[in-house]
N, C-alpha and C positions, 0 to 999 in steps of 0.2 A: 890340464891342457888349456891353454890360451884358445881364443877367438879364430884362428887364424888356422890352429891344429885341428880343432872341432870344425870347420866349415871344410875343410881337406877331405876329415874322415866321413860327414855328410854329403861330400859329395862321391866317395864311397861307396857311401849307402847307395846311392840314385841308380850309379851303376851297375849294382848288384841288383836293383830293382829292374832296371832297363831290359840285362840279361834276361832275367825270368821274364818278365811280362813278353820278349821276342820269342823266349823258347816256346811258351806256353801258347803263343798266340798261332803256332804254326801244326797244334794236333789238331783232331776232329772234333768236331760237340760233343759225339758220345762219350770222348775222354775224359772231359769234365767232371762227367760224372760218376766214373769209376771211384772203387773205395779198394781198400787195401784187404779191408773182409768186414762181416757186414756190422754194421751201426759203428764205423768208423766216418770219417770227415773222406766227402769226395773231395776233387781240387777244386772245385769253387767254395767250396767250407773252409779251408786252408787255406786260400787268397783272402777271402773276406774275412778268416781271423787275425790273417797280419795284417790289413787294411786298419779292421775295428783297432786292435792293436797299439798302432800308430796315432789314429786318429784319436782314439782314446789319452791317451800320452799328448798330446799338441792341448787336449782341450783341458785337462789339468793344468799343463804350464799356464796356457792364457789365463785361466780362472785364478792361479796363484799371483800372478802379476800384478793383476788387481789389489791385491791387498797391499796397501800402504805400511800395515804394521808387521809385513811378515819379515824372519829374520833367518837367515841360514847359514852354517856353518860350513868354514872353507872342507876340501873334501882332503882326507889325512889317509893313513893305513885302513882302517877300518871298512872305509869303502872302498877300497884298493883289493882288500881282501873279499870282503863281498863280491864283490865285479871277477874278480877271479875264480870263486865259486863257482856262482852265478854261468859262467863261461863254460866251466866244467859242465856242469850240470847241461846244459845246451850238447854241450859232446856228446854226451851219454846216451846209449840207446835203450836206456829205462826210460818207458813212457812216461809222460808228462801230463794228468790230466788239468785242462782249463777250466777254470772258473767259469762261470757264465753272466760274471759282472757286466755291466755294460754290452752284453752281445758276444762274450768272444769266444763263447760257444756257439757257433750259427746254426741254423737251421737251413736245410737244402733248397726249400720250397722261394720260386722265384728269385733265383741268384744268377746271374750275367754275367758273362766275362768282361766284356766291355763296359759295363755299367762299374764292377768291382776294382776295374783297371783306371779308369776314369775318378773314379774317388779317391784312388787312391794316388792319383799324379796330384790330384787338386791336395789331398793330407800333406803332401810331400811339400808342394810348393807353398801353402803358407806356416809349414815348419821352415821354412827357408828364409821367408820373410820374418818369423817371431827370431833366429837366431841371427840373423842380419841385422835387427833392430836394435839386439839385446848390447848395455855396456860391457867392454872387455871385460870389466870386473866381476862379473856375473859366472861366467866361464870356469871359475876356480870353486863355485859353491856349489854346495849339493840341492840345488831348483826340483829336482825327479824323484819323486816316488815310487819305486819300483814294488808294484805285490810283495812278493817274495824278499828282498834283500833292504826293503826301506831307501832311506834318501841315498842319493847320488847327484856327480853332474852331469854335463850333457851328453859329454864324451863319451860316460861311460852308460849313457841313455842310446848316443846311436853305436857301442858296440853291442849292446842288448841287441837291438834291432839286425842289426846285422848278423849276429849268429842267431838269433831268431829265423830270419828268413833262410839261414845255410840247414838250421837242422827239420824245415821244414819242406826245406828244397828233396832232401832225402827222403822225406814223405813222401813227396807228387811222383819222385823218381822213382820208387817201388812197386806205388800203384800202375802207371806209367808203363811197367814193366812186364806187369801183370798182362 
């Protein structure tokens, strides 16, 4: 995907974020803290893992930028197919457990709605600014390391995100329910 495709589909992204943060912001406090059954993630665990998520993923790019000698290859079948997995596996309603690399496993104890929504407009907005920055030609390599499926590029960095936050959306909607 060009520049031009990738800043479309991020701003995608935004709206899909926008959605949840209006839905969410319109239950009770005690909702927050509902779990689905116990020593599961309440919906503030699950905000702040797609928060951490994100912000995690921004501060890799910028730290990779840096590096003057680094070199990436354009993105072919290979990661076409991974991302296609990848996507799959997102569908799926086999649990998925996280890692608790950098945090994205959270813990309950003092987590905000507004504090987690607020980090996470500021993660968004200077992803916005690093992809605004970035030369067209950039846009065609694989800049994103994903856990699971290794390099990619951006595109297929904010479709992660995006069915990230849909199969998680399905989370807070069961608890929610409950």
């Amino acid at each position: 995907m060009n520049k031009q495709d990738t800043l479309k589909l991020f701003n995608k992204l935004i709206a899909k974020q926008d959605h949840l943060f209006t839905a969410l912001s319109q239950i009770k406090e005690s909702d927050y803290l509902k779990t689905e059954e116990a020593g599961t993630w309440n919906v503030l665990q699950i905000l702040k893992h797609l928060q951490v998520s994100e912000n995690s993923s921004l501060k890799y790019l910028l730290f990779k930028a840096k590096d003057p000698k680094a070199s990436y290859q354009k993105t072919g079948l290979k990661e076409k197919f991974n991302t296609w997995i990848l996507k799959r596996r997102m569908i799926s309603p086999k649990k998925i457990k996280a890692s608790d690399v950098n945090g994205l496993s959270p813990t309950a104890e003092g987590l905000q709605f507004d504090n987690i929504i607020n980090e996470w407009k500021e993660t968004r907005e200077n992803m916005h600014q690093f992809l605004n920055g970035l030369e067209p030609e950039k846009f065609s390599l694989n800049l994103y390391k994903h856990p699971a499926i290794g390099r990619i590029n951006l595109s297929q960095m904010i479709e992660f995100f995006l069915g990230h936050i849909h199969r998680h959306e399905g989370q807070i909607n069961r608890i929610l329910k409950k």
